[in-house]
C-alpha positions as CSV (number, residue, x, y, z in Angstrom):
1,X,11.3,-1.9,-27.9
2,X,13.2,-1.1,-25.0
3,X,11.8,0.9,-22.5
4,X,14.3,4.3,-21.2
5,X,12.1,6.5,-19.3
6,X,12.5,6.2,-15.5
7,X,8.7,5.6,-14.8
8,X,6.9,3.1,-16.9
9,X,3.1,2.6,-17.1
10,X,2.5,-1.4,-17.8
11,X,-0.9,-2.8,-18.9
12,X,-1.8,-6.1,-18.8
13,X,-5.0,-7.3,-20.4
14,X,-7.5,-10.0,-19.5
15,X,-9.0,-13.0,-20.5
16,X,-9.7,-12.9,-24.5
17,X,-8.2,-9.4,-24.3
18,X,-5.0,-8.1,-26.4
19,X,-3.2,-4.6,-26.2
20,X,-4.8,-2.7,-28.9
21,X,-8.5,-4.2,-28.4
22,X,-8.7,-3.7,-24.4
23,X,-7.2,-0.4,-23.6
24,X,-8.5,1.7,-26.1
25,X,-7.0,5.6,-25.9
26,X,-5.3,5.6,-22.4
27,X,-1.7,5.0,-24.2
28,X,-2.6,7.7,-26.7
29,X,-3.8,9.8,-23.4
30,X,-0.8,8.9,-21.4
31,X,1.7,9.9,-23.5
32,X,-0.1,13.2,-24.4
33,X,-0.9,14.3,-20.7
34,X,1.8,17.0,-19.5
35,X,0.5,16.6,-16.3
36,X,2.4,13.4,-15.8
37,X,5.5,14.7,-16.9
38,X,6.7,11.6,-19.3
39,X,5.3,8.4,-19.0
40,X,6.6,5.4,-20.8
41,X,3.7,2.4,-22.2
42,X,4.1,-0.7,-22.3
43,X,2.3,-3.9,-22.5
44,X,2.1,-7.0,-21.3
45,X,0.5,-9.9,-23.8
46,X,0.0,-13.8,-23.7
47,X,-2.2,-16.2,-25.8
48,X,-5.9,-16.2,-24.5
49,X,-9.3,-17.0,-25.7
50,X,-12.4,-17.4,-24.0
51,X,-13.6,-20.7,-25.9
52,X,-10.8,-23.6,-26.1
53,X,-12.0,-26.7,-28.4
54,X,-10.1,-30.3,-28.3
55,X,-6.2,-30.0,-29.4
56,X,-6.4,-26.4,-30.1
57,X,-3.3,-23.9,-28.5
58,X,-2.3,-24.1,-25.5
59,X,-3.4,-21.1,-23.0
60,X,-0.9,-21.0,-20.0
61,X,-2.1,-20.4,-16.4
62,X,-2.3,-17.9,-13.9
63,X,1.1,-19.0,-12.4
64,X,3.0,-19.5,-15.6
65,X,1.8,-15.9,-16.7
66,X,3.2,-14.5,-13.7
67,X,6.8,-16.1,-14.3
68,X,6.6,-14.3,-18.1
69,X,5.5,-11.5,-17.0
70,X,8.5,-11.0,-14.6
71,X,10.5,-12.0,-17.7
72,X,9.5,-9.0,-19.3
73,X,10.3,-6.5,-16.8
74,X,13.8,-7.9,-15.5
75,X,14.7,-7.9,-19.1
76,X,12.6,-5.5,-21.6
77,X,12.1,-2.5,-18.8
78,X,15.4,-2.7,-16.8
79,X,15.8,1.1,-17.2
80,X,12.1,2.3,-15.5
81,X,13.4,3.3,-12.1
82,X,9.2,3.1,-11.2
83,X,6.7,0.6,-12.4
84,X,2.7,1.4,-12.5
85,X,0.9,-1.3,-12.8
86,X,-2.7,-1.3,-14.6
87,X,-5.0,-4.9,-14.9
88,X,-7.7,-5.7,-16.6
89,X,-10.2,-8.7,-15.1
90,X,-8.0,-11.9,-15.3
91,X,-4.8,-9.8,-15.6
92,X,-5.2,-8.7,-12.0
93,X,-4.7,-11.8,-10.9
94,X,-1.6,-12.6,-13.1
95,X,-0.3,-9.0,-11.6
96,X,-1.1,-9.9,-7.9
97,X,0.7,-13.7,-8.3
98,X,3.5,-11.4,-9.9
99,X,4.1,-9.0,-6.8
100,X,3.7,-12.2,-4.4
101,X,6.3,-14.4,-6.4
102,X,8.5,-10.9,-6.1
103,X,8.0,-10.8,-1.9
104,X,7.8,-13.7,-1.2
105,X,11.5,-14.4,-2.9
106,X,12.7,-11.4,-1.1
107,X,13.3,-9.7,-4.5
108,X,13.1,-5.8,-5.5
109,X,10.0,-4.3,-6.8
110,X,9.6,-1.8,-8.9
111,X,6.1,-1.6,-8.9
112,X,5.5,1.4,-6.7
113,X,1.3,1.4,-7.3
114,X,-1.3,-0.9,-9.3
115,X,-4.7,-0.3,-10.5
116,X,-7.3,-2.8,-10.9
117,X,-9.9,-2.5,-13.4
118,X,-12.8,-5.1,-12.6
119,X,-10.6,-7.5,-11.3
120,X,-12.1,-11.0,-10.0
121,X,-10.2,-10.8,-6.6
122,X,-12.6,-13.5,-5.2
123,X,-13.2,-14.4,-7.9
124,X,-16.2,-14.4,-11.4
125,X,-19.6,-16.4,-11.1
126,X,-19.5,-16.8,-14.8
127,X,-16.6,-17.9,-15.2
128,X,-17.8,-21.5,-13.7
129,X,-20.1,-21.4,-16.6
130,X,-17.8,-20.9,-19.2
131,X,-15.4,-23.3,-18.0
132,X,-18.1,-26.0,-19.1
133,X,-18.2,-25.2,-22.7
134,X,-14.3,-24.5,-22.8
135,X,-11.8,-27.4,-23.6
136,X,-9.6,-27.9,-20.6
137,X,-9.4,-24.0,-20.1
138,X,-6.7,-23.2,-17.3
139,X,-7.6,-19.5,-17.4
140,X,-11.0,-19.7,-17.5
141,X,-10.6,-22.6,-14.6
142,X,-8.1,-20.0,-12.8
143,X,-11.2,-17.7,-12.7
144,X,-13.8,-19.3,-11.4
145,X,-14.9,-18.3,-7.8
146,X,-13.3,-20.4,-5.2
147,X,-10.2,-21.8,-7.1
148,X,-7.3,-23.0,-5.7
149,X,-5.8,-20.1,-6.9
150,X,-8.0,-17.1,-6.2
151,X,-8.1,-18.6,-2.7
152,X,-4.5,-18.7,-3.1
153,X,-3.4,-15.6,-4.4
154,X,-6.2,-14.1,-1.2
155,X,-4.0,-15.5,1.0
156,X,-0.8,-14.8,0.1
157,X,-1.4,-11.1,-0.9
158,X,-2.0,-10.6,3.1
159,X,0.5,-12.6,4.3
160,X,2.9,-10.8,2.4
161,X,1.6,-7.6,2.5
162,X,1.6,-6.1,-0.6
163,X,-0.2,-3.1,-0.3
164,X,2.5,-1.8,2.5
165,X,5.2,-1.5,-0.6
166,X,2.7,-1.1,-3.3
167,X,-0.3,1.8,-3.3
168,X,-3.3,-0.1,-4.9
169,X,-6.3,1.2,-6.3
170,X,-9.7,-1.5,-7.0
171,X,-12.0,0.0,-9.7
172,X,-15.6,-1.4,-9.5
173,X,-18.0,-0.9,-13.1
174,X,-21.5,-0.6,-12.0
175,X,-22.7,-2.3,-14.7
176,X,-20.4,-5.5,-15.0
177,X,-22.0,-8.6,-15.3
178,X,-18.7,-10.7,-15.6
179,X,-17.3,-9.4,-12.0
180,X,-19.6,-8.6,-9.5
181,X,-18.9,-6.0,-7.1
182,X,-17.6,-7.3,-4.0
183,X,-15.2,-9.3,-6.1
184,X,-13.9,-6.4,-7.7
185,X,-13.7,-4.5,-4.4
186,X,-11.8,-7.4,-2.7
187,X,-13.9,-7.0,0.5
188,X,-16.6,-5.1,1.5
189,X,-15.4,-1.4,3.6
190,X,-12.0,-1.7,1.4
191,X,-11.6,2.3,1.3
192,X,-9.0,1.9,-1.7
193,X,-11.9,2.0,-4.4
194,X,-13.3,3.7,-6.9
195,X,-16.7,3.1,-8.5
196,X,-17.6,3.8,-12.6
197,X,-21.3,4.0,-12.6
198,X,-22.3,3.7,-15.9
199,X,-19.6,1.1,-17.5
200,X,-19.3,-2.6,-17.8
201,X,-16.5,-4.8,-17.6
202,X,-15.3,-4.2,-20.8
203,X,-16.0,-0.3,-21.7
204,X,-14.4,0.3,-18.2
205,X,-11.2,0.2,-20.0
206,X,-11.7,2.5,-22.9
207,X,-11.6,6.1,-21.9
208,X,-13.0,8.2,-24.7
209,X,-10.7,11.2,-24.0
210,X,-8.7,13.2,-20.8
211,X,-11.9,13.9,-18.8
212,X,-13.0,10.1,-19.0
213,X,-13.4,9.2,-15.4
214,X,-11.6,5.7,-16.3
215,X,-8.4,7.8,-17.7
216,X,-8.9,10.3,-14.6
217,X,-8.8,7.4,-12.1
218,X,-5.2,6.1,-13.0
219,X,-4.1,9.8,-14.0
220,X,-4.7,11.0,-10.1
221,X,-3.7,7.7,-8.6
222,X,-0.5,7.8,-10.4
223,X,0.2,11.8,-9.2
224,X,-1.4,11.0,-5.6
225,X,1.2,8.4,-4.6
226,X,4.7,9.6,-7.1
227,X,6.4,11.6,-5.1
228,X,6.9,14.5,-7.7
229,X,3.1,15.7,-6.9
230,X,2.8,18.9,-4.9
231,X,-0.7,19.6,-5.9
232,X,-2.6,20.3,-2.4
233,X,-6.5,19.2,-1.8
234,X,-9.4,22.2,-0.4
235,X,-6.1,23.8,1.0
236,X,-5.1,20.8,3.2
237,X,-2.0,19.5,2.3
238,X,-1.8,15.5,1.1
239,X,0.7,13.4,2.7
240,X,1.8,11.7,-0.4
241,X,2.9,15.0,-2.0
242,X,6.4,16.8,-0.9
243,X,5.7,19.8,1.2
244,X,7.9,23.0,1.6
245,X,10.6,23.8,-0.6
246,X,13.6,21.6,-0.4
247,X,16.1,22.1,2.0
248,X,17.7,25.3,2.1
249,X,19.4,25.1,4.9
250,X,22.9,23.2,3.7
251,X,22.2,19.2,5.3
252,X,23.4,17.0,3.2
253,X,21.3,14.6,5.6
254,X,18.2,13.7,5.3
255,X,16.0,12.1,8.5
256,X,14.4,8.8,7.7
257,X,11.6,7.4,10.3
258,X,9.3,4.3,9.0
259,X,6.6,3.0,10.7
260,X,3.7,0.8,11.9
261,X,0.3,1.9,13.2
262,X,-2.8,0.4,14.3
263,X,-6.4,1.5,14.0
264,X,-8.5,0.5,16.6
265,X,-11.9,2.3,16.3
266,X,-15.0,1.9,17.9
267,X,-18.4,3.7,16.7
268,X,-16.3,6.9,14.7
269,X,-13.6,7.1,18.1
270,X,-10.3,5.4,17.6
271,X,-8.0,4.5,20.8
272,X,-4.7,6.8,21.4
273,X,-2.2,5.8,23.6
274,X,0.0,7.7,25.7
275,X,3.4,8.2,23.9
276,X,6.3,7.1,26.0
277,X,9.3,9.3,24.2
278,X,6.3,12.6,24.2
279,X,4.3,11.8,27.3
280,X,2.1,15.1,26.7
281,X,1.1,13.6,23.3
282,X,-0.7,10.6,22.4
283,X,-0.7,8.5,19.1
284,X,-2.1,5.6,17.8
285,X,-0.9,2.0,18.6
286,X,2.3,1.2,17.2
287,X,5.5,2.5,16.0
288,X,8.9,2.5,14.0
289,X,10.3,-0.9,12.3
290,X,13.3,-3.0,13.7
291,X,15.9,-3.8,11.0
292,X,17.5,-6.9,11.5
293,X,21.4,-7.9,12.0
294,X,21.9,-9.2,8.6
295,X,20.8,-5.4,7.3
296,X,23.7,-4.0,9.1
297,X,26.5,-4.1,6.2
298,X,23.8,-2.8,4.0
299,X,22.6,0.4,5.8
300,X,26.4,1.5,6.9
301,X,27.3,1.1,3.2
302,X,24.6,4.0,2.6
303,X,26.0,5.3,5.8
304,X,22.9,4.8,7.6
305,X,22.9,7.0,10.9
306,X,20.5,5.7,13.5
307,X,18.6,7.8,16.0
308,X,18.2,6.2,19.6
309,X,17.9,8.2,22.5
310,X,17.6,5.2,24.6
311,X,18.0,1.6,24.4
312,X,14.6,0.8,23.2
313,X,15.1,2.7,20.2
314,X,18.2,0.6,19.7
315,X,18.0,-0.8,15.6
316,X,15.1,1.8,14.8
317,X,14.3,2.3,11.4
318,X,14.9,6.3,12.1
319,X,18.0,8.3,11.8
320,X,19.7,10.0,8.8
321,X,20.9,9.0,5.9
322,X,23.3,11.3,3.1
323,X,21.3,12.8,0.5
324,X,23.0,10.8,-2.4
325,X,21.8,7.6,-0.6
326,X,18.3,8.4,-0.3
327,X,17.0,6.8,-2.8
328,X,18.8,3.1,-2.7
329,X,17.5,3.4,1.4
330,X,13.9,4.0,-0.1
331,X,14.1,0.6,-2.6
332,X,15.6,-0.9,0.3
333,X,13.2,-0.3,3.0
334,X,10.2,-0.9,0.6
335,X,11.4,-4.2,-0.5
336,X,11.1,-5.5,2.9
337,X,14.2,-7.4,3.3
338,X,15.4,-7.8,6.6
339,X,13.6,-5.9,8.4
340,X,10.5,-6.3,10.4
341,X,7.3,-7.1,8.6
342,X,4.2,-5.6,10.0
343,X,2.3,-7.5,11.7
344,X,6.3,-8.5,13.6
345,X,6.5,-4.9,14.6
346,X,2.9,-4.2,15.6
347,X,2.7,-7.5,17.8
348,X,6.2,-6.4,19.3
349,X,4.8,-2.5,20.1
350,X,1.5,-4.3,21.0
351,X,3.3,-6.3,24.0
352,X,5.0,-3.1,24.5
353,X,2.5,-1.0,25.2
354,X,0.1,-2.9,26.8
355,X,2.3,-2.8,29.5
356,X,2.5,0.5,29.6
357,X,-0.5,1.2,30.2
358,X,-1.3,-1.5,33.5
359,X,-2.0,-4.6,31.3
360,X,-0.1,-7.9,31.2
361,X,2.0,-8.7,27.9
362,X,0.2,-12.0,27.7
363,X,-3.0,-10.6,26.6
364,X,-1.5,-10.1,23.1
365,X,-3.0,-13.6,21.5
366,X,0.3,-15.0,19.6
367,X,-1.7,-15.4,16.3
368,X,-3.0,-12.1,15.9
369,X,-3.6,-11.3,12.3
370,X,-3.9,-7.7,10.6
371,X,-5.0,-6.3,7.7
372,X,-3.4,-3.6,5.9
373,X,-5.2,-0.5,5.6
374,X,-3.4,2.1,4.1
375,X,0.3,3.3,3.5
376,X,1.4,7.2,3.3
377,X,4.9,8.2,2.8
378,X,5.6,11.7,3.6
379,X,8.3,13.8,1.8
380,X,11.4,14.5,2.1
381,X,10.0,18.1,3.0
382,X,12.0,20.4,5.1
383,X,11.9,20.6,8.8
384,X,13.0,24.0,9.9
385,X,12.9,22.0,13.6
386,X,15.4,19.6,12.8
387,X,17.4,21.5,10.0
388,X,17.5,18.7,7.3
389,X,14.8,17.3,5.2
390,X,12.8,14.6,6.5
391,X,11.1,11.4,5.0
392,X,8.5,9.5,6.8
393,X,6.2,6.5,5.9
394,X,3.5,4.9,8.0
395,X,1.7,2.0,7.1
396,X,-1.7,1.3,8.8
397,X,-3.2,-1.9,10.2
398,X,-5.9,-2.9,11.9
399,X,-6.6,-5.7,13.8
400,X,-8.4,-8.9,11.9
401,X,-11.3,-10.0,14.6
402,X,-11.5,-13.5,13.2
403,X,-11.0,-15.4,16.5
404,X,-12.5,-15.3,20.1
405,X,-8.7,-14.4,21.3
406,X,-8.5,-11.2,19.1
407,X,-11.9,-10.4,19.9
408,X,-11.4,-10.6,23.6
409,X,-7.7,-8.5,23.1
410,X,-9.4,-5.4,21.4
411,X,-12.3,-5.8,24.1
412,X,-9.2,-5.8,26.8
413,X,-8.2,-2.6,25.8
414,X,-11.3,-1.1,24.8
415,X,-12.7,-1.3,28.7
416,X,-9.0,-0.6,29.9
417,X,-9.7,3.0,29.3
418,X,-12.0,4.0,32.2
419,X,-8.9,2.7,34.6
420,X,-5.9,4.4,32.9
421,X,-5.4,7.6,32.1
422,X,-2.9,6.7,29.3
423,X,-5.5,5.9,27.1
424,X,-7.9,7.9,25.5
425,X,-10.7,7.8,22.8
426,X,-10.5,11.0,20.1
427,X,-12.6,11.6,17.1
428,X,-12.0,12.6,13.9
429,X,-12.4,16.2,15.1
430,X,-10.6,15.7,18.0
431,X,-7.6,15.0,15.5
432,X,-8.2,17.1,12.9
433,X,-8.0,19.6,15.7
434,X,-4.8,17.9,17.5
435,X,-6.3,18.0,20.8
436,X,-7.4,15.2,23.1
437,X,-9.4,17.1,25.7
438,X,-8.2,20.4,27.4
439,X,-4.5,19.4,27.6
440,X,-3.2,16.1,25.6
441,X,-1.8,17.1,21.9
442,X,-2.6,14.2,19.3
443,X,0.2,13.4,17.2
444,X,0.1,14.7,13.7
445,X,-0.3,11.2,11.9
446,X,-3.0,10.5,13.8
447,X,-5.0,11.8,10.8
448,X,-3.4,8.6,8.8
449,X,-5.8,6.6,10.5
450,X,-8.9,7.6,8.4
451,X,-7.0,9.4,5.3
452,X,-4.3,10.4,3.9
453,X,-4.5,14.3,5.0
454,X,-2.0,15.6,7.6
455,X,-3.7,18.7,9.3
456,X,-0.7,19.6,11.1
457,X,3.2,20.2,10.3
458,X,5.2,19.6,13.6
459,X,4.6,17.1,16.5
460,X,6.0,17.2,19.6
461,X,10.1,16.7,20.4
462,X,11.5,13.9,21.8
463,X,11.3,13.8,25.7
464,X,15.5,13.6,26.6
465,X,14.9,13.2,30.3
């Protein structure tokens, strides 16, 4: 049937799995949860069986499985304005080759989050023993730890990177013996996880009713990062929820700002730079996208209004943008098409900056590589300050210290601080609190660096001169 509600909710089972035999009552519990405010079900199926004998059916691989899948969705869901994805074991990895094939095409996607129930990101040991008593098993093959294409998938997932345009969640089940736990993790001090203690990699998939942690995990991820959530956490508001009432003040504007930042922490401090546009504040490393020449036609056709206040804010992803438009500038911005990738704007503030602060541009090793950490999108809230609504997103990196260059670079900087007074190391209190010392202010997204919280509403104005 064809799917007509705006946000969809798409399961796609595993290996040996089916619809009706691996998801036991989440659709029931989906559909029944007010909460959620209407959710449509759906699900993804293809032929799979763990044992394969000589000249029995066919199973399609990992690859092949991705190409249906986008199949289904460009032509059985066209109408769900928002896609949550949910995967099972070996249907993670058809999910992940799905949002790569997506990216790396430049295409739209719809999938706004993903959750991964004991998937075999690196991965499943017995899987290698399987594929010996299976026919000529592609899937089971696909599996095995090592593949060409879980080492594959590895790689292009962070080259592409996924998680800044999709929020994704890795559950780990305590007790699976099919996926061990770093696998399912991804990598070890991944902070987007969530642990089942007592459930194996089947049962970790079958909530028994609405307090089932399984069901709660998706339920909160879903309402976390959709921005129709307003629910606050121990009184401090979450960054992925609206705050404030929506504009009251007559804008039919609303200010756009979308941006880059890097972690760089050392023993619970993390290094803030001196901003150059709020010189009494200081922020982490980093800062707002470039779009590129060929996006030109698209943003003035949303009538796209950029804010520069000098030259080096010149093609900024930041100005304002007519309410009506909001949403096509959103799908545009998070589908990645030309603009700036990460790691191109990070590496560009990186030279930046360094220079900023005494140090030659050089230092930057050309083939620095990051890995995403974590992506909040704030709003639209209104901004009594500015008089409109405002929406904000910023996507945390950190550095990847896989080489003796980038090792040396985050050394560089690291020792730099005892000879310039633009840099400074803050703690998580120090945030929290928004002060660096007696006198700097810390900028409010700051607190991005190790969470999702903001802890304060307003940063500093732009220095005009």
């Amino acid at each position: 049937m064809t799917s007509t509600a705006r946000h969809l909710v798409l399961f796609v089972h595993g290996l040996g799995g089916a619809p009706a035999g691996t998801w036991g009552s989440f659709e029931r519990l989906l559909r029944a949860d007010e909460d959620l405010g209407g959710v449509d079900v759906a699900h993804f199926s293809f032929p799979t069986f763990i044992l394969r004998l000589p000249f029995g059916p066919k199973y399609p691989g990992v690859p092949t499985l991705a190409q249906a899948l986008a199949t289904q969705i460009e032509n059985r869901h066209v109408h769900a304005d928002e896609i949550t994805l949910v995967c099972h074991s070996l249907g993670g990895l058809i999910g992940k080759q799905y949002l790569i094939d997506r990216m790396s095409a430049k295409l739209a996607v719809r999938v706004r989050r993903a959750v991964f129930y004991a998937v075999p990101n690196n991965g499943a040991s017995l899987a290698t023993v399987a594929s010996f008593i299976s026919w000529r098993h592609p899937q089971l093959r696909q599996l095995c730890q090592e593949s060409d294409v879980v080492r594959a998938i590895g790689t292009a997932w962070e080259r592409e990177n996924v998680e800044a345009i999709v929020d994704v969640r890795y559950v780990v089940a305590a007790q699976d013996r099919v996926v061990d736990e770093e696998s399912a993790r991804k990598s070890w001090g991944n902070d987007q996880v969530d642990v089942v203690v007592d459930r194996g990699h089947v049962d970790v998939v079958k909530p028994v009713d609405a307090t089932d942690l399984s069901y709660l995990i998706l339920k909160n991820h879903i309402l976390r990062s959709t921005r129709a959530a307003t629910r606050s956490v121990d009184g401090i508001r979450d960054a992925s929820s609206p705050r404030g009432a929506p504009a009251a003040c007559g804008s039919e504007e609303i200010r756009v700002a979308c941006s880059a930042v890097l972690r760089i922490e050392r023993h619970g401090q993390y290094l803030l730079v001196q901003n150059m546009h709020r010189p009494e504040s200081v922020a982490p490393f980093g800062g707002v996208y470039k779009y590129l020449e060929h996006a030109r036609d698209r943003l003035d056709s949303l009538s796209f209004r950029g804010q520069a206040i000098d030259d080096d804010m010149q093609n900024d992803v930041r100005g304002y943008i007519p309410r009506e438009s909001f949403e096509a500038f959103r799908a545009w911005f998070l589908s990645g098409v030309d603009r700036e990738s990460a790691s191109d704007c990070l590496a560009r503030e990186l030279r930046e900056e360094v220079q900023e602060v005494g140090l030659e541009a050089t230092i930057v090793p050309q083939q620095l590589r990051f890995r995403h950490v974590r992506s909040v999108p704030e709003g639209p809230e209104h901004v009594a300050t500015i008089g409109c609504d405002q929406y904000r997103v910023f996507d945390v990196y950190e550095i990847v210290e896989d080489s003796v260059e980038s090792k040396a670079f985050v050394e560089a900087l690291a020792s730099h601080v005892t000879r310039c007074d633009k840099l400074v190391w803050a703690d998580g209190e120090s945030v929290r609190r928004g002060r660096a010392g007696k006198l700097r202010i810390i900028g409010a997204h700051a607190s991005y660096l190790f969470g999702t919280r903001r802890f304060r509403d307003v940063d500093p104005p732009f220095a005009t001169g």
